[in-house]
C-alpha positions in Angstrom: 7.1 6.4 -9.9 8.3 6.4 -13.3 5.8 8.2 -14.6 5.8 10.8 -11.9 9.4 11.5 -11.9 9.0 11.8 -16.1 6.7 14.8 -15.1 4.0 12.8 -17.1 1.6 13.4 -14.6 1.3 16.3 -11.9 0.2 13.6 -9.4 2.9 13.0 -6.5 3.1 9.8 -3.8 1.2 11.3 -1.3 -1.5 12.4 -3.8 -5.2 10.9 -3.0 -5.5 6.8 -4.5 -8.3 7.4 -6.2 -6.3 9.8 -8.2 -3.7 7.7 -8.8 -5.8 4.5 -9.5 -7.6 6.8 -12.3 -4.4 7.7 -13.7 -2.5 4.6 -13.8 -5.4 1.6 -14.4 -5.8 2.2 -18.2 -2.4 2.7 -18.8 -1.8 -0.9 -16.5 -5.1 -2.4 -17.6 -3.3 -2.3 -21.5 0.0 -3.8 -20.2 -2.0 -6.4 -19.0 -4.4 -6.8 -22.2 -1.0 -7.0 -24.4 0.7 -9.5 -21.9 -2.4 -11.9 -22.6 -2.5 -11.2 -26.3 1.6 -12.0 -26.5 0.7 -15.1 -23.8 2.7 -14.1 -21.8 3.0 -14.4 -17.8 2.4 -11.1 -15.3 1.8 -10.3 -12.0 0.4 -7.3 -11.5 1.0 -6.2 -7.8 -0.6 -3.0 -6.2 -3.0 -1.0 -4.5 -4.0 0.8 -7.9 -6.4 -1.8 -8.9 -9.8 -0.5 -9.2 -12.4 -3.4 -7.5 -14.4 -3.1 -10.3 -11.4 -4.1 -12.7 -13.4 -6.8 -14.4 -15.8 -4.9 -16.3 -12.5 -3.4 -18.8 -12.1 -6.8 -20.3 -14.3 -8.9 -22.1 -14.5 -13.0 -21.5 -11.3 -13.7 -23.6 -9.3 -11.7 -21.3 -11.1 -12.5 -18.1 -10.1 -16.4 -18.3 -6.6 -15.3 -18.7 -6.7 -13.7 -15.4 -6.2 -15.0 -12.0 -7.2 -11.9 -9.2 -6.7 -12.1 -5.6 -6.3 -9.8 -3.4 -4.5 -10.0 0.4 -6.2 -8.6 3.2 -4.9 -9.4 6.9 -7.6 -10.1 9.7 -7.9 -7.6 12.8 -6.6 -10.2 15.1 -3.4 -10.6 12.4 -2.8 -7.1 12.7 -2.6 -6.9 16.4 -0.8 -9.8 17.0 2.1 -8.9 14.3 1.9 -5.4 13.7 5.6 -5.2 14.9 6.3 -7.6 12.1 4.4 -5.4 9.9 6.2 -2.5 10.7 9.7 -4.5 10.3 9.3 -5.8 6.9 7.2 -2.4 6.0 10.9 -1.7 3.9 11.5 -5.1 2.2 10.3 -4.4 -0.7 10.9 -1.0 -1.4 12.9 1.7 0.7 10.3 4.1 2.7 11.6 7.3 3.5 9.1 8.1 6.0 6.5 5.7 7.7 5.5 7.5 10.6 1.8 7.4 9.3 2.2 3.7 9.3 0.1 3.1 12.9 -1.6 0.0 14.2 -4.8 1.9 13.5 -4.0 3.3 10.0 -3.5 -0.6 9.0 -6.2 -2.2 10.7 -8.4 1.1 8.5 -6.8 0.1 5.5 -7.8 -3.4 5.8 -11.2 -3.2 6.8 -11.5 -0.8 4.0 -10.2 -3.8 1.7 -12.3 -6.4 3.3 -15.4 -4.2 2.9 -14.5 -3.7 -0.6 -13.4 -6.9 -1.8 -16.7 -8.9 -0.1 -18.6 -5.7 -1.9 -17.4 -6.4 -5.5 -16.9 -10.0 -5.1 -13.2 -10.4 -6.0 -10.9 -13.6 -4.6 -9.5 -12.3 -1.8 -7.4 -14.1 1.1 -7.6 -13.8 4.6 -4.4 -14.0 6.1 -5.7 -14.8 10.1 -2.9 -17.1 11.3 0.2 -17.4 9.0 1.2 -15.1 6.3 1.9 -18.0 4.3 0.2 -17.9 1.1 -0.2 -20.6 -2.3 -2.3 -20.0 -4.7 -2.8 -22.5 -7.2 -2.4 -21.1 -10.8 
């Protein structure tokens, strides 16, 4: 948002992902380059990760970097989609979430199935629990 409200880009929220993952990976793939160089610790959280992220860094970066990604099952989503919608504003304060629909989510997520099993990135299933640890 930074960016966008710095009128560094002409790009808005509601503007297409793909246009925002093209505009904000290089600039995040270098914060993430320099982290490793300084050894130090980041998590990286987003939807603006391109699936093919591994092909910007060579070996000595890669083995510095743990990826997963969190994609909830069909029967998750319908069993907890009113959970879903409760918590939609824990993390960050959504003006409007009317386009937030059972069917819009269970979309997105076989959109990010599909694509994670496509590109072969660590992803996690949540089917059961949303209860999630990773070893690092």
């Amino acid at each position: 948002m930074g960016l966008i409200r710095s009128g560094n880009t002409s790009l808005t929220p509601i503007s297409d992902d793909s246009d925002l993952t093209s505009y904000l990976w290089p600039i995040v793939r270098e914060i993430i380059k320099t982290a490793i160089e300084n050894k130090q610790n980041l998590i990286v959280e987003g939807c603006y990760i391109p699936f093919e992220w591994q092909k910007d860094f060579d070996s000595d970066y890669l083995e510095n970097i743990k990826y997963f990604c969190l994609v909830m099952s069909e029967e998750y989503i319908r069993n907890h989609f009113a959970d879903i919608e409760k918590y939609a504003n824990t993390i960050e304060n959504r003006l409007d979430d009317e386009w937030c629909t059972m069917e819009s989510v269970l979309a997105d997520n076989a959109e990010m199935l599909d694509l994670a099993q496509r590109y072969n990135v660590n992803y996690i299933l949540i089917e059961d629990k949303y209860e999630i640890n990773i070893d690092l």
